[in-house]
C-alpha positions, 0 to 999 in steps of 0.5 A, a space after each residue: 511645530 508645537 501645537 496648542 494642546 500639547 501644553 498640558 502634556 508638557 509641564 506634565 512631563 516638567 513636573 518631575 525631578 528625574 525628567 528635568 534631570 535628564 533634560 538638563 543633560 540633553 540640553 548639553 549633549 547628545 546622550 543614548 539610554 546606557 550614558 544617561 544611566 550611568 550618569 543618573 545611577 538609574 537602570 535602563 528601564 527607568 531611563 525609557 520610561 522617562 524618556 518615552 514621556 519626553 519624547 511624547 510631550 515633544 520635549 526631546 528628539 531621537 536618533 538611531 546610530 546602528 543598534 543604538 538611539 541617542 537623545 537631544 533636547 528639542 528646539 522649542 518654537 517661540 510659543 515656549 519660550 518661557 520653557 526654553 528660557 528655563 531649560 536653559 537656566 537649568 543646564 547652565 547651573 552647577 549640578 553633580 550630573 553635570 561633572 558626571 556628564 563631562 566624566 562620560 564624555 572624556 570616557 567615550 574619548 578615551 574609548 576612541 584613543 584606545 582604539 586608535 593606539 591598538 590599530 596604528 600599526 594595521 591602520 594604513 591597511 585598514 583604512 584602504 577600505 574607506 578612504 576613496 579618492 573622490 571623497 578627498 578631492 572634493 574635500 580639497 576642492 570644497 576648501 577654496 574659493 569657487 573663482 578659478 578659470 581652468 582648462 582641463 586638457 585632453 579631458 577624455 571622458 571627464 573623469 576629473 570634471 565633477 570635481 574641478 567643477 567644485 574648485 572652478 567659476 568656469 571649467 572648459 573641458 578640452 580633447 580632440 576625439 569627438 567620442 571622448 567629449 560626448 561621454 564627457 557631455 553626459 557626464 555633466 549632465 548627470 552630475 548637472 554641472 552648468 559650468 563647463 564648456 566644451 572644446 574640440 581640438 588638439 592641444 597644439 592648436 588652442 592658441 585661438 580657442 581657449 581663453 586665459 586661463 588661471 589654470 591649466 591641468 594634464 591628466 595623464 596626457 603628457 605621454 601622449 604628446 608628440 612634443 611636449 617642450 612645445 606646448 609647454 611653450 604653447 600653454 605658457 601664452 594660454 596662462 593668466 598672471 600668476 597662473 599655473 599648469 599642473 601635471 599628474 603623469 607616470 615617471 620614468 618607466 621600461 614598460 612597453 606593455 603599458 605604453 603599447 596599451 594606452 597609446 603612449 608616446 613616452 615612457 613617462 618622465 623625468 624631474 629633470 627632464 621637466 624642469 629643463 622643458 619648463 626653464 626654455 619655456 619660461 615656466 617655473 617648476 614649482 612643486 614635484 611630489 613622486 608617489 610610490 610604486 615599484 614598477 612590478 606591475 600596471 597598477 604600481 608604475 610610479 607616477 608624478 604630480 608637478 606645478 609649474 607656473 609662469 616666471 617673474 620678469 
C-alpha cells in the first residue's frame, strides 16, 4: 500500500519527460532495461537511473528472469487515482515510443520464430527433457468439469489417484492386495486428497461394492485378469448411462520375461481381440489409439489406450 508520505516522492518522479515516457510504455508492457533503451534511444545507464526513481517512489515493480529484470507500472491504490486516471490517459495517446514498442515486441517474436525454425528437426529429442507426463495429465484433467464418478481398478499403489482426483467429484480406488491399498492411502494423504475411498476386493467381485460409476479405468491390469471377457460383462452392469471403460495395456507380445516379471496372465492384447470381447458384452469400442515401440526391449513394448462404452438400445 501506498502511504501518505510518498506523495511528494511521486509527483517528483512524474515531474520528468523521460520518466513519464518510460511510464507510459510500462503501463502497456512489461519491459527490461535493454527494450526500453532501444526504444527511448537512451543508454542503459540513463535507463537505471530513472527507473531506480520509479521504482523508489513506488510507481513501477520489477522482476527477475535469470540474469535479467523486466519492469511494469504498479497497480496504484484508490488514493491515487487521479495518478492512475492519468497514466492511463498517457498510454492510450498515439506517441512514437508506442509504434516502437509494438516494433520490439514483433522483435522479440520474431526472435522465438527463429528459433523454433532452427530446432524443428531436433525438437522432438529436445523436448524429452522437459515434457513430463504428469505435467500433461493434469493439464488434461484440469480442462473439464470436476463431476465424473470413477473407479480406478487394480489401483496398486495409486499412481494415477493424484490426477484422477483432478477430473473426478469422487474417485474410489479399488485392489485386492491389502499392501497395495496402504501405499495408495499414503499417497493421498500426502498430495491431501479428500475425494477418494478405498475398496478391497477382487475386481470379479464389485457387483455389491462399488456403486454406478461414469467411469471405470484399467491401468495396466487387463493382463492380469484370468478372464477378461468376463468382467467385461461384469463392469458393463457397474457403468452409468452413457458411461465408459477406459483401458491402457501392452499390445500383443512374445516377451516371456516381461510377463514372467509382472505377473501377467497374457501376452497383452489385440484390437480385434477387444472388440470382439466388448461386441458379446454389450459395450461399444470407441476409440483405440496404439502407441510406439518396436518390441526390442521392456521399455519399448507397444502399448494401447482403448474406450469402450455402453451400446445403445
Amino acid at each position: 500500500m501506498v502511504s501518505a508520505s510518498s506523495d511528494v516522492n511521486i509527483f517528483k518522479a512524474l515531474a520528468d519527460e523521460t520518466r513519464l515516457r518510460i511510464l507510459r510504455l510500462l503501463c502497456l508492457e512489461e519491459l527490461n532495461v535493454w527494450e526500453l533503451g532501444n526504444i527511448l534511444g537512451l543508454a542503459q545507464p540513463t535507463i537505471s537511473r530513472h527507473l531506480a526513481i520509479l521504482r523508489n517512489s513506488e510507481l513501477v515493480v520489477d522482476r527477475r528472469d535469470g540474469t535479467r529484470v523486466f519492469y511494469r507500472a504498479r497497480e496504484l491504490e484508490n488514493r491515487l487515482s487521479c495518478v492512475a486516471d492519468y497514466l492511463e490517459f498517457l498510454s492510450s495517446q498515439d506517441h512514437p515510443d508506442i509504434s516502437r514498442l509494438e516494433e520490439c515486441l514483433k522483435q522479440r517474436a520474431a526472435g522465438t520464430r527463429l528459433f523454433a525454425d532452427s530446432k524443428a528437426a531436433e525438437w522432438d529429442e529436445l523436448a524429452q527433457s522437459f515434457q513430463q507426463q504428469p505435467a500433461q495429465l493434469y493439464m488434461l484433467a484440469g480442462l473439464g468439469p470436476k463431476k465424473l464418478t470413477i473407479a480406478d481398478l487394480g489401483t496398486g499403489t495409486g499412481l494415477l489417484l493424484p490426477f484422477l482426483a483432478e477430473f473426478g467429484k469422487h474417485v474410489y480406488a479399488v485392489d485386492q492386495s491389502p499392501a497395495m491399498l496402504r501405499r495408495a492411502r499414503l499417497r493421498c494423504s500426502r498430495n491431501e486428497l479428500d475425494n477418494v475411498s478405498f475398496i478391497q476386493a477382487p475386481l470379479e467381485q464389485l457387483e455389491n461394492q462399488l456403486p454406478s460409476c461414469d467411469a471405470l479405468v484399467l491401468h495396466f491390469v487387463l493382463h492380469q485378469i484370468a478372464r477378461p471377457s468376463a468382467l467385461m460383462r461384469i463392469l458393463l452392469n457397474l457403468l452409468k448411462p452413457h458411461g465408459r471403460i477406459a483401458i491402457v495395456d501392452r499390445s500383443k507380445h512374445d516377451n516371456e520375461e516381461i510377463s514372467r516379471k509382472y505377473g501377467s496372465v497374457w501376452h497383452g492384447f489385440e484390437r480385434g481381440q477387444l472388440e470382439e470381447w466388448c461386441k458379446e458384452t454389450g459395450l461399444n469400442l470407441i476409440t483405440w489409439h496404439s502407441l510406439g515401440g518396436d518390441g526390442n526391449s521392456e521399455d519399448n513394448l507397444p502399448v494401447f489406450v482403448a474406450v469402450a462404452q455402453a451400446a445403445e438400445n
